[in-house]
Every structure is written in structure tokens, then in C-alpha cells.
C-alpha positions in Angstrom: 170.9 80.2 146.4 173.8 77.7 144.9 173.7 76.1 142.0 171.3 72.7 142.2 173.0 69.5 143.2 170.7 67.4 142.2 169.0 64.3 144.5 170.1 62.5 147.9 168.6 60.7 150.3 170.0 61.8 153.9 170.2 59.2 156.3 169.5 59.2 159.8 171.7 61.5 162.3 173.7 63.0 159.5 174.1 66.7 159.8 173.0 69.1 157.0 175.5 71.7 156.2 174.8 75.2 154.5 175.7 73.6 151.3 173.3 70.6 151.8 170.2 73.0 152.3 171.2 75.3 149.4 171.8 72.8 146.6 169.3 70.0 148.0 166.7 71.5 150.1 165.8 75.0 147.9 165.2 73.2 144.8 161.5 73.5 145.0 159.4 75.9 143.2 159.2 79.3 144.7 155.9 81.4 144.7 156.0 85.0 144.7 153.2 87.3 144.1 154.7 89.0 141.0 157.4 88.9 138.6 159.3 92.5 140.6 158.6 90.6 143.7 160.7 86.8 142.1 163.7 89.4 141.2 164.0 91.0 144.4 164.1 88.2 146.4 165.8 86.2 143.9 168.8 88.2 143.0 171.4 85.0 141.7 169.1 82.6 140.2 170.6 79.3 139.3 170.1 77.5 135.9 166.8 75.6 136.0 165.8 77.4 139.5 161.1 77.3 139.0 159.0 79.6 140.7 155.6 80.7 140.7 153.9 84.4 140.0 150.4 84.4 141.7 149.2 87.7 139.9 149.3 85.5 136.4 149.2 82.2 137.4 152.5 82.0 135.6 155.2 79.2 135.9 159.0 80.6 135.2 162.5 78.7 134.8 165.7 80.1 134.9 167.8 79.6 131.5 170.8 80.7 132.9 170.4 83.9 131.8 167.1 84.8 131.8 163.7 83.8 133.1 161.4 81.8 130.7 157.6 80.9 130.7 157.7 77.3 131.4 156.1 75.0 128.6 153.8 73.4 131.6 152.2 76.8 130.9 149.4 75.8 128.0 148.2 78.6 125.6 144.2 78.0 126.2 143.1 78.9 129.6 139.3 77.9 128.7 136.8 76.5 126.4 133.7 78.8 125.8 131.0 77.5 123.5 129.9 79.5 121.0 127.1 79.7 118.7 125.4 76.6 117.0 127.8 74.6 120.4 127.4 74.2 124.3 129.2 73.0 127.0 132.9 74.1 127.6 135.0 75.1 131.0 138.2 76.4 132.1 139.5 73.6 134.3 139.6 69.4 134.1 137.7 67.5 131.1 135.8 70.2 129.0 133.0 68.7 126.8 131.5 70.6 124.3 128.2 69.9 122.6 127.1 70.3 119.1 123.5 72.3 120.0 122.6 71.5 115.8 122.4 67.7 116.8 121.0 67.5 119.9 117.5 69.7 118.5 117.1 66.9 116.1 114.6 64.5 117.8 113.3 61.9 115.2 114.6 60.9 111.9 114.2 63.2 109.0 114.3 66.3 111.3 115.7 69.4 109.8 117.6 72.2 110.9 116.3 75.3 109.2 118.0 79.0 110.5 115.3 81.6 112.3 117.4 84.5 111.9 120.8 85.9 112.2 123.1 83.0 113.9 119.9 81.2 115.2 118.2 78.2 114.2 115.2 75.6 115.2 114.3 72.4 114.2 111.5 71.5 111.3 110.0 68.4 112.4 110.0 65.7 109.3 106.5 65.9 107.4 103.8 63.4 107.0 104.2 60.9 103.7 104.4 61.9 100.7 104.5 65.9 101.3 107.0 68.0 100.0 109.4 70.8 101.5 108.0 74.2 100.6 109.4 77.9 100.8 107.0 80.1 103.4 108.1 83.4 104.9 105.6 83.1 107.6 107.0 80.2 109.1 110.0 80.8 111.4 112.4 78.8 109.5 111.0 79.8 106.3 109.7 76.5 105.5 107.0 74.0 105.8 106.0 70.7 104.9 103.1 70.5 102.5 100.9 68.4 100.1 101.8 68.8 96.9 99.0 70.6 93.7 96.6 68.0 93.0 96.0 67.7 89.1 97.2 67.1 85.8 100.5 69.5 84.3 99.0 69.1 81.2 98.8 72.1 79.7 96.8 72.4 75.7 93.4 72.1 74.4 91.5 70.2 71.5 89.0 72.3 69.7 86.7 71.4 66.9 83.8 73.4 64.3 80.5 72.4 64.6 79.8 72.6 60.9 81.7 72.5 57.8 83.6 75.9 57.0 83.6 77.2 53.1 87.0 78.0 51.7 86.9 80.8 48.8 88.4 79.9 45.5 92.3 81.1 45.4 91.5 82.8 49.3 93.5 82.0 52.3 90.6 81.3 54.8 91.7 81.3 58.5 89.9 78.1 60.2 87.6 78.6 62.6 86.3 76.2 66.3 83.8 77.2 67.9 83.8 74.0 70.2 86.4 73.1 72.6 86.5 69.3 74.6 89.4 70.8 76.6 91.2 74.1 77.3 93.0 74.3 80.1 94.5 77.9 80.6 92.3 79.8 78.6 94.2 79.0 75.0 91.2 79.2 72.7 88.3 81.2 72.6 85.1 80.5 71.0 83.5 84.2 71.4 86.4 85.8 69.6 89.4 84.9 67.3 88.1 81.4 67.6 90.8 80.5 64.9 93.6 81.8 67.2 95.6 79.7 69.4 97.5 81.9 72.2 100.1 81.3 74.6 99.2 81.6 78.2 101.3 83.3 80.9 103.8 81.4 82.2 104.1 79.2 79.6 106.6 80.7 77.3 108.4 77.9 75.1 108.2 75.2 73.1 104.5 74.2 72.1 102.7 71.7 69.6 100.2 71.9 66.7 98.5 68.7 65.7 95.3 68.4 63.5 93.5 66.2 61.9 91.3 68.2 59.4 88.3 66.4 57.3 87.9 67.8 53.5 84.8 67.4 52.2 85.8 67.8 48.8 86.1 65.2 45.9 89.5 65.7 43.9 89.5 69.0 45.0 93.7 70.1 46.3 93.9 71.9 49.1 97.0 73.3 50.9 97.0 74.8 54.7 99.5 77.9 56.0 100.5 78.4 59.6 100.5 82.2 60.8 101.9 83.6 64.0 100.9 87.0 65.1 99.4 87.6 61.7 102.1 86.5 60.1 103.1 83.9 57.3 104.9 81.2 58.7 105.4 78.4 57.0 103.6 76.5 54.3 101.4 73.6 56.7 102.4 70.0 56.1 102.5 70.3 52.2 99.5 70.0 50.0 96.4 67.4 50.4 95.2 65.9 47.4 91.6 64.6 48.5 91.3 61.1 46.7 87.8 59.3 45.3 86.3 57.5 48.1 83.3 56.4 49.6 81.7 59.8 51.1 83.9 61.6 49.2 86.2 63.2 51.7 89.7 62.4 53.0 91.7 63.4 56.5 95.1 65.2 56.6 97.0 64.7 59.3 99.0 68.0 60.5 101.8 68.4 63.0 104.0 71.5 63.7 106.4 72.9 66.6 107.1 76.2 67.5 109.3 78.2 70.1 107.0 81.0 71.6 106.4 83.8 73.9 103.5 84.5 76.1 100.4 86.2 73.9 101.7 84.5 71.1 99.0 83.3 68.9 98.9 80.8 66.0 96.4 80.1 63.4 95.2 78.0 60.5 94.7 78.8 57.0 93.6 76.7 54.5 93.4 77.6 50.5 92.3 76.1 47.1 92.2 76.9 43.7 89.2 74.4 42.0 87.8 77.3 40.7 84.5 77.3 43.2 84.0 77.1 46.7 85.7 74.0 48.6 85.0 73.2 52.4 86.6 72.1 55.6 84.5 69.4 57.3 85.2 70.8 60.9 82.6 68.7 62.7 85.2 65.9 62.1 88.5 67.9 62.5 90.2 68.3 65.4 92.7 70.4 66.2 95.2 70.3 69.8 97.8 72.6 70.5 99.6 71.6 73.8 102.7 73.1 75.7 105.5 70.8 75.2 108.1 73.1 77.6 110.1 75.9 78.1 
């Protein structure tokens, strides 16, 4: 084949030579079926000479020295749509399809995953409901309503009767009546002076009392034990003034940092020389989780 000489448009009657029909006519692209087969029958190939190799669907120019992929030749040869996607193709427009989206059908659908590269759609939940963790669900969750009922978590205890305190004695305080307990704090069969941390409530907790002396000019002073142990002195010392019935009401607060089967209790002590009391049908006494 000669070298390529370019473009012309032959006019009527005019006679082609050899030249004419190598450098005009055998410029277009050759197709052989593979690469061995374009050398053979190709054995001078010009400077941007094309052909065609069937086996790979291949398009080739000639540098001038050597045959070259053409650039018409892209590098993807197909589109196939792979996991969470759908759609795709090897030829024309390829549309691909995010599969995710098109499972939501209403607004405030979720995607939740089923397994290992799988997934399904959660359906949004009534009002008001909130998004829960269940293993026997296939997306491992649900929609749910949420506990009913107060957090609070405490109880207010009182004495039915007025409790002696010995002369120069630390006397634990005792309740044997409770308006409230809600996870089994307090007990009035047992240790009814002790206050104990429940499980899962580990942390910060309040004690607040207000305790009735029934004791005219008598001084009284209260200790707070944990675990059996002194803790601190309580809220100072209560000097019960002259008044009407002869009592007065100290007003007691304390925090603490505790751990579960912790306990706390309520000593109260006097020195008058004889036997004071503690008017504990008009005490009362709360201890209340404050949190972790």
C-alpha cells in the first residue's frame, strides 16, 4: 500500500491510475480477524494506515513504526451493578440505579442492613414511638412505645412514734413507714434505718430530712454512716429552742457518690444527761437518686 494522499473528488470519465487507488481508494479501515492475520497481509504499513482485529474488537493505527491501540478504543467495555445498585449494560446509555433509594417508599423510611451486604426497609413508626434495638427483627430494629412512668428513682420514709436517744449514745434512726419506695431502698422488716442503693443505680444520690425533736433545750447532733461506717458529722448540731409544744425541726441535706448495695444511715446523739427523743411521726426522711 503507498503512503496516504489524502482527499479528492474524481470527476466524471477521469481514469484512476494504480497510484490513485493506492493513496486514495485503500485508505479505509481494514478488518482482519487477528493481529498475525493484519501483519501478514499488511507487510508495508503506511503512517496512520487503521484496521480492525475481530478476535478483540480492537482498533489499531500505524505510528510509523509500529501499531498502536487507537484512543477510539475506551478502557470500560461494561457497567455491572453491584451490590446496594441496579441497572447497568455494555452498549449505548447505561443507567444505573441506587437500589437503597428506590426501597424507601414514604417519608421517614429507614434503611436498616439484614445481613452480610443486604439490607430492607423499616417502615417509619406511628407518633411519638421510638427506634428500639431487637435481634428478632430482620433489621435488628423496631419501632416502639416508649416505658410509661415516672424516672424517679428515691423514697420518703417516716417512724410512727417517737424514738428514745440514750444519753452520750449514737442511736441509729429508725422508719418503719414508707409513703414511697420505688426500687426497694428501704425496708421496714429489717435495717429499717438503712438506706441502700439499688442495682443499676450506682452514682450520685441525695439525703434530705426533716427530723422533729421533741426535746426542750435539749442539743442534739446527727452522724451519717455508710456501710457501718462514720462519715461525716450530719448538718452540724441542733439546739432545740423554747417554743410552744416544745420541739423544733432540723432541716438535713447531704450528697454522696455510691455503689450498688451501698447503704446509709442516721444517727442521732445527745448528751442532757437523760434520755432525749426524736419525734419520728413528724420526721421525714427522702433519699433520691440524683445520677450516675
Amino acid at each position: 500500500m503507498a503512503a496516504g494522499l489524502g482527499f479528492k473528488t474524481f470527476t466524471s470519465g477521469e481514469v484512476l491510475t494504480a497510484a490513485d487507488t493506492n493513496g486514495y481508494l485503500m485508505q479505509g479501515i481494514l478488518v482482519f480477524a487477528t493481529e498475525a492475520a493484519r501483519n501478514s497481509a499488511i507487510t508495508s504499513p503506511q503512517e496512520g494506515q487503521f484496521a480492525f482485529t475481530k478476535d478483540t474488537n480492537s482498533l489499531w493505527y500505524y505510528t510509523g513504526s509500529a501499531w498502536a491501540a487507537s484512543g477510539a478504543t475506551g478502557d470500560i467495555e461494561g457497567v455491572t451493578a453491584g451490590v446496594g445498585i441496579s441497572g447497568g449494560g455494555t452498549s449505548g446509555t447505561v443507567t444505573v440505579t441506587n437500589s437503597m433509594a428506590t426501597a424507601i417508599d414514604a417519608k421517614g423510611d429507614l434503611i436498616g442492613g439484614t445481613g452480610a451486604d443486604a439490607f430492607s426497609r423499616l417502615a417509619v413508626g406511628a407518633n411519638d414511638t421510638v427506634l428500639t434495638a431487637d435481634s428478632a427483627q430482620a433489621t435488628g430494629l423496631k419501632w416502639a412505645t416508649p416505658a410509661s412512668g415516672s424516672t424517679y428513682v428515691g423514697c420518703s420514709v417516716s417512724n410512727s412514734a417517737s424514738q428514745n436517744v440514750a444519753d452520750n449514745t449514737e442511736t441509729i434512726m429508725t422508719f418503719d413507714t414508707e409513703q414511697w419506695d420505688t426500687n426497694t431502698i428501704h425496708s421496714t422488716a429489717s435495717n429499717t434505718g438503712r438506706f441502700t442503693v439499688p442495682s443499676g443505680y450506682a452514682g450520685k444520690w441525695q439525703l434530705a430530712a426533716d427530723i422533729n425533736t421533741g426535746n426542750n433545750g435539749v442539743s442534739t447532733e446527727f452522724f451519717i454512716y455508710i456501710n457501718g461506717a462514720y462519715f461525716i458529722t450530719g448538718f452540724g448540731q441542733v439546739v432545740v429552742l423554747q417554743n410552744a409544744r416544745g420541739t423544733a425541726m432540723a432541716t438535713l441535706t447531704m450528697e454522696f457518690n455510691l455503689s450498688v448495695a451501698d447503704y446509709v444511715e442516721i444517727k442521732a446523739w445527745q448528751n442532757s444527761g437523760g434520755t432525749a427523743q426524736v419525734r419520728g411521726q413528724y420526721s421525714r426522711v427522702f433519699f433520691s437518686y440524683i445520677g450516675a
